[in-house]
Structures are given as structure tokens and as C-alpha cells.
N, C-alpha and C positions, 0 to 999 in steps of 0.2 A: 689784318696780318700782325702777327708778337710782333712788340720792338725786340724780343732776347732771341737769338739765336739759340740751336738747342744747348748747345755747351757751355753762355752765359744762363741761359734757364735753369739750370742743371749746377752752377756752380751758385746763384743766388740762392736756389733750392735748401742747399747743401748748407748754406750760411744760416740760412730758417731755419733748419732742420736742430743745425747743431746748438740756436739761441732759444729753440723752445714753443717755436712759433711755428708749429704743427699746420696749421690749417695752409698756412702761407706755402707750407715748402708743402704740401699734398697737390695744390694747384698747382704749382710749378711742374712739377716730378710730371703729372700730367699732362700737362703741355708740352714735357720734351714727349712723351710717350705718343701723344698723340699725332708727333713729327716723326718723332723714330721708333715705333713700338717695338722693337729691337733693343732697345737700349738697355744693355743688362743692366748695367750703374742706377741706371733709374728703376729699372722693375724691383731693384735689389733693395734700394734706399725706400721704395716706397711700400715694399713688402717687411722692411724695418717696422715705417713709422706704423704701418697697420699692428705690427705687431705690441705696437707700445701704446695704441691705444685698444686692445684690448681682443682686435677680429683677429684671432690666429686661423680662420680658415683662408680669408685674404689673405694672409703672408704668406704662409704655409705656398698657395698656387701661383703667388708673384714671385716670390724666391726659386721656385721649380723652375720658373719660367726663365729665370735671371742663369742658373745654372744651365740651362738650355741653352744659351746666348753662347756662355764663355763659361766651361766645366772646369778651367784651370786659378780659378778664381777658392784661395782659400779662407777670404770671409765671408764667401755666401753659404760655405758649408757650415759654419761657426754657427752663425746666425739659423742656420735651417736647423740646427742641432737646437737652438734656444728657444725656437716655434717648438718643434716637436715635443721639447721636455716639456714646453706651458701646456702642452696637450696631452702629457703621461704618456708619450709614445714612446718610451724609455730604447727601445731595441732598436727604431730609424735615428732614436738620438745620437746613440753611442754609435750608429754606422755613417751618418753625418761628421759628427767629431772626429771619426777615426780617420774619413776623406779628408780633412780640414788641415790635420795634423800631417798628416802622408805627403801633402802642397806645402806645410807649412811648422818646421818640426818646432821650431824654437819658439811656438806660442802659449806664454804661460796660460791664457786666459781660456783658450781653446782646452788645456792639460787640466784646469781647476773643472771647468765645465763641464767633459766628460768622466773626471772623479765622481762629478753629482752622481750623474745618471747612473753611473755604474754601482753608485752606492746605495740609489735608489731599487736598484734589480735586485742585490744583495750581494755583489761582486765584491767584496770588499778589499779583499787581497787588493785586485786591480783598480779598486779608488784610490786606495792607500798608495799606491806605484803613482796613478795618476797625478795624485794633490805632491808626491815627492818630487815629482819632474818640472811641474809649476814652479815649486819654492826654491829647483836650482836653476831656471832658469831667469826667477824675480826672487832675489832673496827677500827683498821687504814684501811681501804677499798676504796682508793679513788674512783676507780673505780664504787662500788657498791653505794658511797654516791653521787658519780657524774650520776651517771642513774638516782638514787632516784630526784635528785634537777631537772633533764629533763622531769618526769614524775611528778613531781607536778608543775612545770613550766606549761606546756601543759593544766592543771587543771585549771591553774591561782591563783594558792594558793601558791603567790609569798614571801609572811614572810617564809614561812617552804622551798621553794626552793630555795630563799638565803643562807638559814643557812644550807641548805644539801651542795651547794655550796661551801659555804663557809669552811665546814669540809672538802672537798674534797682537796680543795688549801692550806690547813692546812695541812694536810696529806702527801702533794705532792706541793711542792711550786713551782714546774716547771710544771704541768699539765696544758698544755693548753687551753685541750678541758673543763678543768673546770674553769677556768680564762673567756673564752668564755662566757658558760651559766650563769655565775655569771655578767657577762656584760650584758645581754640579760637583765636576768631578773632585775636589777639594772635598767636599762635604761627604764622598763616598771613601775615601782616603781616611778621614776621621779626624781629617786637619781643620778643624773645627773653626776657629776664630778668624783662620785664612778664606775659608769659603763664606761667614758671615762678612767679611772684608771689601769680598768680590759682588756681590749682592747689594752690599752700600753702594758699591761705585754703579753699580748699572742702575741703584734707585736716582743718583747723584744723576745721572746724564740721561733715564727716561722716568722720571717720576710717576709717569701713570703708567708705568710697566707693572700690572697685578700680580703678575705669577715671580717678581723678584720679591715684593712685598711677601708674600707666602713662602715664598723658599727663606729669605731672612727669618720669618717665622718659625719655621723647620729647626732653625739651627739654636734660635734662643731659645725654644720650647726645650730642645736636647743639653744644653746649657742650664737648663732648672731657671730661666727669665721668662717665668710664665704672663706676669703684667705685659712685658715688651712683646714677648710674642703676640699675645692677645689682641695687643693693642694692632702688631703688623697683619693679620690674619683681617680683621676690622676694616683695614686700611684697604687690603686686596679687594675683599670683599665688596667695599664704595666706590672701587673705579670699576669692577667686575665682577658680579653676583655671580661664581660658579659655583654650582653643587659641591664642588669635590674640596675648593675650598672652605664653603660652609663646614664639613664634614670636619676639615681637620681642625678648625675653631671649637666644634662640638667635643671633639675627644680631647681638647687640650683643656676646655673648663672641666672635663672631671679632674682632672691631677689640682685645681687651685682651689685653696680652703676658703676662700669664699663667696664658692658657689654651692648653694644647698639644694634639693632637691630640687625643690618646688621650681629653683629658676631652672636648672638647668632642664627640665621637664619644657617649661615656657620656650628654653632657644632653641628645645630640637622639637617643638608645636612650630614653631616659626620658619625651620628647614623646609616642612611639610607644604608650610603653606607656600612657600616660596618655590621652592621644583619639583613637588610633587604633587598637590593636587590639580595645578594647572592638567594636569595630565588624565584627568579623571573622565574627561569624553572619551579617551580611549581604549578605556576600560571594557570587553569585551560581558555581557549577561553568563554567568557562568549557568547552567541547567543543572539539577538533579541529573546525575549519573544515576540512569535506575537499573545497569547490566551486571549479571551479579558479577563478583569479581574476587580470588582468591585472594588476591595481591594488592595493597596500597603502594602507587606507584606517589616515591621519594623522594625530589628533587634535593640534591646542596650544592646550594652556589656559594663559592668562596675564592679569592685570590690565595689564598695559604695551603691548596694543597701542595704541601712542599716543607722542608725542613724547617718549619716557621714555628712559634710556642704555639700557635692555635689550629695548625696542621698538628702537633702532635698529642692534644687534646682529645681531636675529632678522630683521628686515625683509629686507634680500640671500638670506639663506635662502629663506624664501618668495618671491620675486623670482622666483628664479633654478632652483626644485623642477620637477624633469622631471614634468610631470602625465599623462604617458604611462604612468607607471610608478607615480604616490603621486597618490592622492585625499586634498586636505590641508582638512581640517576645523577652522576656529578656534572654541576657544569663549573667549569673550570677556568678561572680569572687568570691564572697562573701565567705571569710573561715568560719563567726562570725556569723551565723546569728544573727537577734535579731526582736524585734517589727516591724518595720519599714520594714526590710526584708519582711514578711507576706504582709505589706499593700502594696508593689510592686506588688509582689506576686498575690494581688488581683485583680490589675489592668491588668493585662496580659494576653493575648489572650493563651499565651504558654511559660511555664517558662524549661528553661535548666541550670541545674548545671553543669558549665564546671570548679569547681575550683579543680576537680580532675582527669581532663585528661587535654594531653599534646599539645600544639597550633597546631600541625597537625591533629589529633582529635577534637577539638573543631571547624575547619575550616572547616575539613568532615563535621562536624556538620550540621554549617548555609549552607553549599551548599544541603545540603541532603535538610533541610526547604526552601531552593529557597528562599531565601532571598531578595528583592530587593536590601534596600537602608539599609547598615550597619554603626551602628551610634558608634563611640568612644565617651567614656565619662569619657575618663581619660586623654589623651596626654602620660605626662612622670608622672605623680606621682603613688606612692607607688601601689603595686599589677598591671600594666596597661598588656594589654595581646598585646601588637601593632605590637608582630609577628603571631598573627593571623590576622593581617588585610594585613600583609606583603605580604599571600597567596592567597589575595585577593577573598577570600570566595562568597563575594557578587559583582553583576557588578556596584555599584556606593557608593561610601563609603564617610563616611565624620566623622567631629570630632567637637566636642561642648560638655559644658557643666565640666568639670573638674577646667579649667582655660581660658580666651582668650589668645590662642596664636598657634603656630603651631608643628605639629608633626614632621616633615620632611619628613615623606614620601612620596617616588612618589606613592605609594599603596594607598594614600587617598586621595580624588579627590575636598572635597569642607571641608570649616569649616563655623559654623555660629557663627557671631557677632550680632554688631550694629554700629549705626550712631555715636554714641558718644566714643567707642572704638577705633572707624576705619572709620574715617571724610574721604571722598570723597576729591582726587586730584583731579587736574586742567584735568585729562582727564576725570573726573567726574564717578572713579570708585575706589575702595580704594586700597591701596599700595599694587602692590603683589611683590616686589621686597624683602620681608621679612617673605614669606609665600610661603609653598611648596603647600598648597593649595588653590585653587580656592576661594573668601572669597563673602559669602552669608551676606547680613545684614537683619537683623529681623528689622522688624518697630521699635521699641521699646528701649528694653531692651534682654542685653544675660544671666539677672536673672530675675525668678519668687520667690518673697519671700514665705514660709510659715515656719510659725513660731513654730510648730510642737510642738502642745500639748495646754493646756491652760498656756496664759502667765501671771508672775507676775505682778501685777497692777501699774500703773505708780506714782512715787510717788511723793513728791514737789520738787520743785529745793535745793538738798542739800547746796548750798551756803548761804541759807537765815537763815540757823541753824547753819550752821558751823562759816561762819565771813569768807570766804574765799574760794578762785574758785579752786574747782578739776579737772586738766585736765586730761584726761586719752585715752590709745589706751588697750583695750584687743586683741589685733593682734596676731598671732605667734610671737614671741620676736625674730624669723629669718628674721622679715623685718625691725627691728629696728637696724641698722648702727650710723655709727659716724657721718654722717654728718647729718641724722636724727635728733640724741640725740641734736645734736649743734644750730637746726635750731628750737626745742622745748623751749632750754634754751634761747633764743631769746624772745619768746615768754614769758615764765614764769620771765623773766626779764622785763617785760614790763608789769607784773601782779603780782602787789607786793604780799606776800602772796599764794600765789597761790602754789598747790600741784599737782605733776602727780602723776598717780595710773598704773602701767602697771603688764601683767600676764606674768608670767616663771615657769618655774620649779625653786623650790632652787638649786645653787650654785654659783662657783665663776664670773660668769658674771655679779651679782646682784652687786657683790662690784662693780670689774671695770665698768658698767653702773654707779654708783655711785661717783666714782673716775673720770671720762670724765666730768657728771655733775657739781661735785665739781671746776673741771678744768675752766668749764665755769661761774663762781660766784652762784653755784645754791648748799645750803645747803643740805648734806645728809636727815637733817630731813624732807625735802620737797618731798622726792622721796620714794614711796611707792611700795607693789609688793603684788599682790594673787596667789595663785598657781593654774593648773587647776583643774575644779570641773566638775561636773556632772551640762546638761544643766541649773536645772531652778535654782542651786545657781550662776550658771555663770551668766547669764541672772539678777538675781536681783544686780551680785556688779554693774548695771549700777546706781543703786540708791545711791551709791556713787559718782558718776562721773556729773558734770556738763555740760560740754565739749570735745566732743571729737578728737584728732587730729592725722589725719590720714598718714601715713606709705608712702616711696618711695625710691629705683620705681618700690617696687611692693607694690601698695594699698592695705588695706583692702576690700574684698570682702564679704563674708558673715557675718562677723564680723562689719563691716562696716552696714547693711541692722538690725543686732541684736542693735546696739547702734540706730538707727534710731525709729528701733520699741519700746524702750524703754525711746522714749523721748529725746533722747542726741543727740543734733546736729554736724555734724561733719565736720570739714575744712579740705580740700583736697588741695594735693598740684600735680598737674597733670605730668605724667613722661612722658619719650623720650619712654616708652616702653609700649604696649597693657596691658600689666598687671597693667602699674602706670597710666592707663585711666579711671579703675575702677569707682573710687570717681565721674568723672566727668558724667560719664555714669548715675548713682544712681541719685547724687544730681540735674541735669538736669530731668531726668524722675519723680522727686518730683518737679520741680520749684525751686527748690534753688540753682538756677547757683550763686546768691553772696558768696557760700558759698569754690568757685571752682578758686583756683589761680594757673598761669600759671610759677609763677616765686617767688621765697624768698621769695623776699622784699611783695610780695602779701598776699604772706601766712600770713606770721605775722603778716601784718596790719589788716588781716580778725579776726585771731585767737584772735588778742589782743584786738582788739574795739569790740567784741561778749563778751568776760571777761570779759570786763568791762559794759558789761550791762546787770545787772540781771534780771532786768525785761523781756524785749528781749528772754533770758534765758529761765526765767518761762514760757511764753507765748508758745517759742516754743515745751517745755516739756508736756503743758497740750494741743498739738495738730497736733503733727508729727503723731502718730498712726493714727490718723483719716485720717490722709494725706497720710497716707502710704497705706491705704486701700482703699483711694478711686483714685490710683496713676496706672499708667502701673506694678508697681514690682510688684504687688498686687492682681494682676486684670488675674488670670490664663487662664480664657477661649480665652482672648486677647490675651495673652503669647501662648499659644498653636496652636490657630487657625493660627497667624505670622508664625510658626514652620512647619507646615502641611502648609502651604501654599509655603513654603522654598523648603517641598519636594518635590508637584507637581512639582515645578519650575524646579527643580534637576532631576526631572524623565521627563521632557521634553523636557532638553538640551541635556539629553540623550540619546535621543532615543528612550525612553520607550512608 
């Protein structure tokens, strides 16, 4: 016979329960049940502790049971709502919470809980209501105000998700997970310094937090602190090997001048080996297709279909694809759509959205459509899916259009370039000693410009109104280095007067850019900054800009093609790397190899003696566009027809 009665069984229970000592207060909780199996308080308590270690089907049928007892009880429904959500039952969640609430209106914790769920569904309006009734009935709530700033975050209604944010780390100045989304959305804001700020604090209080270590990387990479990035990316990378972070360490050594081919060939052999061969058992035997077939059927997979530089690269391609000939399949990364998405969209024989299933799903996918020829059009940059090519989906795979350069993997079989990219060696085939794949050159060009939308009208050479030449790069400001800055100030020494104009986000990079300047005799008041805009105001600051000078050794690319079309002629200074060949690739495909130097001392003498002649200037300003349109960048069906012709090529070294 218990010495406890059931109600000290039941109250010592309770006292276990609440110090931790699970197993103590399970046997208890049982023993009162076993006297009173009625006992809602115990089926409840003890449908709790199941639930905290881990059996939600236990809870789940002791909490029913406890609600069976006494239905006026408003924390068995709380609690039944916290089984259900650990079991994605999102619809009995939010109907539980809503009982709970109906018995029990003033509980914050109840109001924060059914925010989840409901945000979980996509209810979001009613999260948003939800997480604001919490925070007035618990104004210090960080929890409930850090949900709220994630669910307006996701909105994009980034002013009201800071300052929820921000209340959150107020509340709780060691909350990391709100430190986090307060860097998040900071760094989408373009408050640059402030979200590497938030990033520090949440490495400060979880050090082995990988994905802070990579987002701080994000932000110094965008800052032109390619070392410090590198270094943070490295760091991620040693508490957590994940692809997506390897990926963005891979694009960030191209922008740094002291990585040469040959290594950077070596780090992305290394990605390969590390998440993508592992994957090579699952590699299906592809067969001779021996049916004959009018059609090569096209896959492209990309996250940019969408108003992105490398969505508007690819778009005239698909435009302008003989469909007589190629059945073109897009599978679509795209979280965002927008306009531009649609006009893909239209061009497409068969459109799949794979940006919500997982790269073993989306590989079922393109083998289920028999895919031929499976096209990347990312390599390593942001969203790229290239462990879906890992499982090699399709029997001939290749990679173009992102960036020129290589993926690493042995899963993809060709990339296409060009001539002026990737100059033919003395065995009169181009370098593969720096590429894991097979390298295809297009006649031409590895861009088709389109200039997406009607553009701002070209205007007169600003120098003949100002009294003085604007040089300017609107680049990512990740490709502007120190030795860059050093070899401008050359330049702008050599052009009295003379101003650069370059785009950043605001913060402290803009001084230190000014401070290196300074270093090199070149007054602060000469050096200028815009921050980023929406296309067609970006597009018009070229009507500020005279001159423009381009980035190494990774060049300007489509940025590059946008200053062209607007008149502004651009000197190129040619790198040791596929990506610093850019400029030479463009300015050749226009005729304007003078405009293309192989060494410094070139540079600056092109740079300097084009400044100083405005006329020169003018002339070329009221007649690039013309030139650019009646050019290969230009000329799409040309661009395509090289492209499709790349493929045959592809499909009959093949086999096919």
C-alpha cells in the first residue's frame, strides 16, 4: 500500500516534474492514476512530461483523455495545441489554441503559440494579430515580439520587422535568435554595418552558430573585406560543412587577387569531393536513347528566373529557342517571383517549380521529363541547386550563363564560353587544366544583352556642363580592392579635376574607400557614392558618369554591358582569371579592342588620354547604343542559334 495519498502523490509529482526529474514524477503521476485514473491533472501532467520527452502520440491520447475529465480546463487545450504543432497538425492546433483562448482570453503564451501555427499555414495576417495581442497582454515578450519581426520580415515590411526586432533584444539582450533576424533584415534594408553588428552579437553568445559566421560573411564580402569574409565563410564552414556555404566561399575567392586559377580550380575540386561525389551511388545508368526524336528535350535550372542580371542574360536565349528543334524545360529555383518570372514562364515548353522540394525530388523530377541535355545557370552563386546535377538527372549536363567559370563537378560534363574568355592554347583547344568541365566556345559572345524595359534616353557628355571628367564603376563594390582603388588614383592623378562616382550600400567601407583614396593624393571631395536603386534610376546615374573603369580580376559583367548601353565607354584592365576576361570579351564583340589593356601601365594610359578628350567622349556617348545594337551582344537570334548549335555538338560527342 503508497505511503502518498493520491493528492500528496500528485503534489510530490509536480515538485519532480518542475526540478527535472522526469522519471521520479512519471512514476508518481502513475500511481495517482493508478488510484484514480480519472484524474485529469495527472493524465494532463503526465501527457506534458510525454510530451517533453519526445512520444507525442502518448500525449497527444493522455491530454484527450485529461480534456475528457474536465473540458473547462484552459491549459490542457494550450498544451494539446503544442502536441499537435510537434506533430504538424497545424489545423487541430490552431482549433485547440482557439478552445484555450475562448476559457482563457488574457494568455499571452496561448496568443504567441497560435501566431506560430497560423503562420505556419500561411495565415499571416492572423499571426500577425495573434503575436500583437500576446505583446499587449506581456509587454516584455520577447519571444512573441521576435515571431512578430519573422512574420513581417517574410512580408517584406522590413521598418515594422526591425523595430519588432529590435524590442525583442531590448527585452532580452542575450536572445540570439533575435539578434539573428534583426541582422537579416538589416542587411536587406542595406544598413549594412548595423546587420554585421547583429551577426557579431549572436557569434558573441553562440560561437558555433555556422549560419551567423556566413551571414557576417555576406556582409563583409559586400563591404569589399574579402580576407575577413573568407576567413568567416572558413569558420562556418569548421563547425558545419554545408554545400550552400562552401558555394558562397567558392564565388567569393573569384572577386580576390590572390587567388589564381589553378587554386581556385583546386577549392571547387574540393566542393566536389566533399557533397557531391559522396552522391555518386545514386547516380542512375543513363541508356542510349535509340527513339528517334525531332526534338532535344532542354532542361534550365536556375533561381534567376526573375529580374536578376543573369535572368536577363538567359531571357533572349529562351526568346528566341527554335522550338521546332529543342523542347525547353525550366525548372525553377525562383522563391520571388515577379514580372520577368511570367515572361520565362512564356517562353517555356513546360515550366516546374522545384523551389519547394528537396534536390532528390527535383532530380526524380528531370529524369521522370527525360531530360537530355541539363543546363546550370548558376555555378556557385546564391540559391544554385548543383546537388541536383550531383545525381546526375540528365545524361549530358553542362553549365553556362551565371558567371564564366567552373563548377567542379565531375557530374557536369561541358560549360560554354567564348573566344575572348578562353583564347585557344598552342594545342589550339582552350585551357582545361582549370576546369572540371569540358569547355565549349560559342562564336561570339557568353552574353546576349537585353536591356529590359524601355531605357532612359542617352544624354550629353556631363563633362561639357560640369568643367570636369566623372569617372565612375557602378560594379558590386565586392570587386573594388585595394589595388583596384590604387590603380584608379593613378588615373584620376593624371586627370586634374576629375571625380569617381561608385554604388554601395552606406557604411564604414565608404570612409576607409576614402581614407586608401586620400592615401594616394586623391581629395575626399572627389569621391562620390549612390546607393542601390531600382533599375531605371540606376540605369539613368550613368548620366552622371563620363567614363567608366572597370573592376579586377573579377570585371564587370552586366554592369559593364548597362554602362555601354548608356553611352559610357569603359576601359578594361584584363585579369589572370575567366571572370577578369570579361571587359575584353564585350569590348572586342563592339570593336573597341583600344579600349582593352593587358597590364597597368596600359590601363592608365587608355583611361587618362580618353579623359582627356571630350570630344572623343561625346562622340562615343551619342553612338555606343547604336553600336551595341547592331553588335553580336545584341544580335539574340545569333546568340541563340551559336547556343543550339553548341548543343547538337554536345549531343553528338555524345552518343545521342
Amino acid at each position: 500500500m503508497s505511503e502518498f495519498s493520491p493528492q500528496q502523490a500528485f503534489e510530490l509529482a509536480t515538485r519532480h516534474h518542475q526540478a527535472g526529474r522526469l522519471r521520479e514524477a512519471e512514476s508518481l503521476y502513475r500511481q495517482v492514476l493508478s488510484q484514480q485514473p480519472r484524474h485529469a491533472d495527472a493524465l494532463h501532467q503526465l501527457g506534458v512530461l510525454a510530451y517533453q520527452l519526445g512520444k507525442n502520440a502518448a500525449a497527444l491520447e493522455l491530454i484527450h483523455r485529461a480534456i475528457a475529465q474536465n473540458p473547462s480546463e484552459p491549459s490542457y487545450y494550450s498544451n494539446l495545441g503544442l502536441v499537435l504543432a510537434a506533430l504538424r497538425q497545424w489545423q487541430p492546433a490552431i482549433a485547440a489554441y482557439r478552445q484555450g483562448i475562448s476559457l482563457q482570453p488574457n494568455s499571452p503564451d496561448a496568443q504567441n503559440n497560435l501566431g506560430i501555427a497560423l503562420q505556419e499555414t500561411g495565415r499571416t495576417d492572423e499571426a500577425i494579430a495573434a503575436y500583437r495581442m500576446a505583446i499587449e497582454l506581456r509587454r516584455q515578450y520577447p519571444e512573441a515580439l521576435n515571431n512578430l519581426g519573422s512574420v513581417l520580415h517574410k512580408q517584406c515590411k522590413l521598418d515594422e520587422a526591425i523595430a519588432a526586432y529590435q524590442a525583442a533584444v531590448g527585452s532580452r539582450p542575450n536572445y540570439a535568435e533575435a539578434h539573428a533576424g534583426l541582422g537579416a533584415a538589416l542587411a536587406e534594408k542595406g544598413r549594412l554595418d548595423e546587420s554585421m553588428a547583429s551577426y557579431v552579437n549572436v557569434i558573441r553568445l553562440r560561437p558555433d552558430c555556422s549560419i551567423a559566421h556566413n551571414n557576417l560573411a555576406n556582409g563583409l564580402k559586400e563591404a569589399g573585406q574579402l580576407d575577413e569574409a573568407i576567413a568567416c565563410y572558413r569558420k562556418s564552414l569548421a563547425i558545419d560543412p554545408q554545400p550552400w556555404v562552401h558555394s558562397n566561399l567558392l564565388y567569393a575567392l573569384l572577386f580576390h587577387p590572390a587567388y589564381d586559377a589553378r587554386r581556385l580550380y583546386e577549392e571547387h575540386v574540393r566542393w566536389d569531393e566533399l557533397h557531391a561525389r559522396p552522391l555518386t551511388p545514386t547516380i542512375p545508368q543513363h541508356g542510349g536513347d535509340q527513339t528517334p526524336r525531332k526534338r532535344l528535350r532542354i532542361g534550365y535550372l536556375s533561381p534567376d528566373f526573375r529580374g536578376h542580371v543573369v535572368g536577363f542574360n538567359v531571357l533572349p536565349l529562351l526568346r528566341e529557342h527554335d522550338h521546332s528543334q529543342f523542347e525547353v524545360y525550366c525548372y525553377s529555383n525562383v522563391t520571388s517571383p515577379d514580372a520577368i518570372t511570367d515572361r520565362f514562364r512564356s517562353h517555356a515548353d513546360a515550366w516546374r517549380d522545384i523551389s519547394r522540394i528537396d534536390d532528390g525530388q527535383a532530380a526524380q523530377l528531370i529524369r521522370d521529363d527525360r531530360i537530355d541535355i541539363l543546363i546550370d545557370l548558376s555555378l556557385h552563386m546564391a540559391g544554385n541547386r548543383l546537388l541536383v546535377f550531383a545525381r546526375k538527372p540528365a545524361p549530358v549536363q553542362a553549365t553556362f550563363g551565371g558567371y564564366p567559370g567552373t563548377t567542379g563537378l565531375q557530374a557536369i560534363d561541358y560549360r560554354l564560353s567564348d573566344p575572348f574568355l578562353d583564347p585557344l592554347t598552342d594545342s589550339g583547344r582552350p585551357d582545361g587544366r582549370v576546369y572540371s568541365e569540358k569547355t565549349i566556345l560559342l562564336p561570339d559572345s557568353f552574353w546576349c544583352y537585353d536591356p529590359a524595359g524601355e531605357p532612359p534616353p542617352i544624354n550629353d557628355l556631363p563633362a561639357l556642363q560640369n568643367g570636369f571628367v566623372t569617372l565612375g564603376c557602378l560594379s558590386n563594390f565586392t570587386k573594388i580592392n585595394e589595388l583596384v582603388l590604387k590603380l584608379w588614383a593613378r588615373i584620376m592623378r593624371a586627370t586634374p579635376g576629375s571625380r569617381l562616382l561608385l554604388l554601395s550600400r552606406p557604411g564604414r567601407h565608404r570612409q576607409r574607400t576614402a581614407e586608401l583614396l586620400g592615401a594616394e593624393g586623391i581629395e575626399p571631395r572627389r569621391l562620390d557614392f549612390v546607393d542601390h536603386q531600382p533599375r531605371d534610376r540606376y540605369l539613368q546615374t550613368y548620366h552622371r558618369i563620363d567614363l567608366g573603369l572597370d573592376t579586377f580580376p573579377y570585371n564587370g559583367h552586366t554592369t559593364s554591358l548597362d554602362s555601354l548601353w548608356m553611352g559610357v565607354p569603359l576601359v578594361t584592365r584584363v585579369g589572370a582569371t575567366v571572370v577578369g576576361r570579361a571587359g575584353h570579351s564585350q569590348l572586342s564583340n563592339l570593336g573597341l579592342t583600344e579600349f582593352v589593356a593587358f597590364d597597368d601601365e596600359r590601363f592608365v594610359q587608355i583611361a587618362s588620354e580618353l579623359a582627356a578628350d571630350l570630344s572623343r567622349l561625346a562622340s562615343f556617348r551619342s553612338t555606343l547604343r547604336t553600336t551595341m545594337r547592331q553588335s553580336p551582344l545584341m544580335d539574340a537570334k545569333r546568340f541563340t542559334h551559336g547556343i543550339e548549335q553548341a548543343y547538337w555538338r554536345i549531343w553528338r560527342e555524345c552518343g545521342g
